[in-house]
C-alpha positions in Angstrom: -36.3 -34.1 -40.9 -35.1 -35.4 -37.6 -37.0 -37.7 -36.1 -36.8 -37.1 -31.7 -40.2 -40.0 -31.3 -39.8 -43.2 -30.2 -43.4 -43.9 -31.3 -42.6 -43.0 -34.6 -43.2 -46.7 -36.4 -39.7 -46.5 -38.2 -37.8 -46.1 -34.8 -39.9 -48.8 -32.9 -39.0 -51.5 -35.8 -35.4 -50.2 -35.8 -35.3 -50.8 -31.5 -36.8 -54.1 -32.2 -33.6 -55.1 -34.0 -31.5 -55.1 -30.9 -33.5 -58.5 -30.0 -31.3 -61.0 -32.1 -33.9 -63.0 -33.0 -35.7 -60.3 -34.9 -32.4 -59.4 -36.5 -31.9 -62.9 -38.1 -35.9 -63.4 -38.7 -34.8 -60.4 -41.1 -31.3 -61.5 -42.8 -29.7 -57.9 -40.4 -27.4 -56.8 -39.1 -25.9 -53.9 -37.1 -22.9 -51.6 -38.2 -22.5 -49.1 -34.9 -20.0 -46.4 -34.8 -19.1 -44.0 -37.5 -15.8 -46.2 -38.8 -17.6 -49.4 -39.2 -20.8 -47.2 -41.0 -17.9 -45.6 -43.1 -16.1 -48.7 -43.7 -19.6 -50.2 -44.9 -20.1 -47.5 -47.2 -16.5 -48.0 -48.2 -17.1 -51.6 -48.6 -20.6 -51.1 -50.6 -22.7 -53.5 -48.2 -25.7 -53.5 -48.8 -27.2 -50.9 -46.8 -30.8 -51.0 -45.7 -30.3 -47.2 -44.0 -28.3 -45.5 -41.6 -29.1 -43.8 -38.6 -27.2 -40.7 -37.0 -27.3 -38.1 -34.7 -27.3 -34.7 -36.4 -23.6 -34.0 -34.6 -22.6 -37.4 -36.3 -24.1 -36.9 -40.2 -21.4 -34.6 -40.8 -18.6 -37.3 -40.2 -20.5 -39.8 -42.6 -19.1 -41.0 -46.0 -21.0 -40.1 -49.3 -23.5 -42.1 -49.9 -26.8 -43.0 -51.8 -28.1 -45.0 -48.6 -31.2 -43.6 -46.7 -30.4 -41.7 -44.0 -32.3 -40.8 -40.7 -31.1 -38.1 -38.5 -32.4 -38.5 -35.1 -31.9 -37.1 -31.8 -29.5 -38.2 -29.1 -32.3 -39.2 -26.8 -33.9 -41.5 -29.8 -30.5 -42.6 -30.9 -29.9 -43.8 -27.1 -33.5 -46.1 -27.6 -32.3 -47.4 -30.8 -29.1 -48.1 -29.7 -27.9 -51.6 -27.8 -24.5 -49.6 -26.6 -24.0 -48.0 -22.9 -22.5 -45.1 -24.8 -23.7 -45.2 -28.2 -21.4 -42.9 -30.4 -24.9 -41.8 -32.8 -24.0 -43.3 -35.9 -25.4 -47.0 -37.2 -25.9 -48.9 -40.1 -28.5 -51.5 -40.9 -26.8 -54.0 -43.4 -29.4 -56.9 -45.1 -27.3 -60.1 -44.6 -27.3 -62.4 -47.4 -27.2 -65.9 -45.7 -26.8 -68.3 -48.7 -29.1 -72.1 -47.6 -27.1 -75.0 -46.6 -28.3 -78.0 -47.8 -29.4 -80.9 -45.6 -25.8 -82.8 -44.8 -25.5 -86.5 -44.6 -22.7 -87.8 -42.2 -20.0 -89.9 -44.3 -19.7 -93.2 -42.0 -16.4 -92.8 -40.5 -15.9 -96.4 -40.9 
């Protein structure tokens, strides 16, 4: 299935992750261009899914991670790149808590 809406539910919550705000709100983070999604495949991050242009699946690694093939025009929406090369990765960051710090006195 390729998906060429940009009202389709999945794509608008996808677009909303170029606002950083709603990236950290969810612990993710972006992977754009075919080497870094290959290297995060490579690198077994843990991959939420990966989008791509139908021209770009066929230069992806395997992989287990969900994939959705859209078209350029959606890819462009989704995308926070003037010339987005189709391919991107959405990676769940695992952002360990650090505990409330008290200054030592430096006296």
């Amino acid at each position: 299935m390729v998906y060429s809406s940009k009202q389709n539910p999945t794509i608008k919550a996808i677009a909303l992750l170029k606002d950083k705000k709603y990236r950290q709100k969810n612990n993710l983070y972006i992977a754009e261009g075919i080497k870094m999604v290959n290297d995060a495949i490579k690198f077994n991050q843990p991959i939420e899914c990966i989008v791509v242009t139908s021209e770009m699946q066929v230069h992806l690694e395997n992989t287990n991670a969900r994939i959705l093939v859209v078209t350029s025009e959606v890819f462009a929406y989704i995308s926070d790149e003037t010339t987005p090369q189709g391919a991107l990765a959405i990676i769940k960051v695992n952002i360990p808590r650090i505990p409330n710090i008290i200054p030592f006195p430096l006296s």
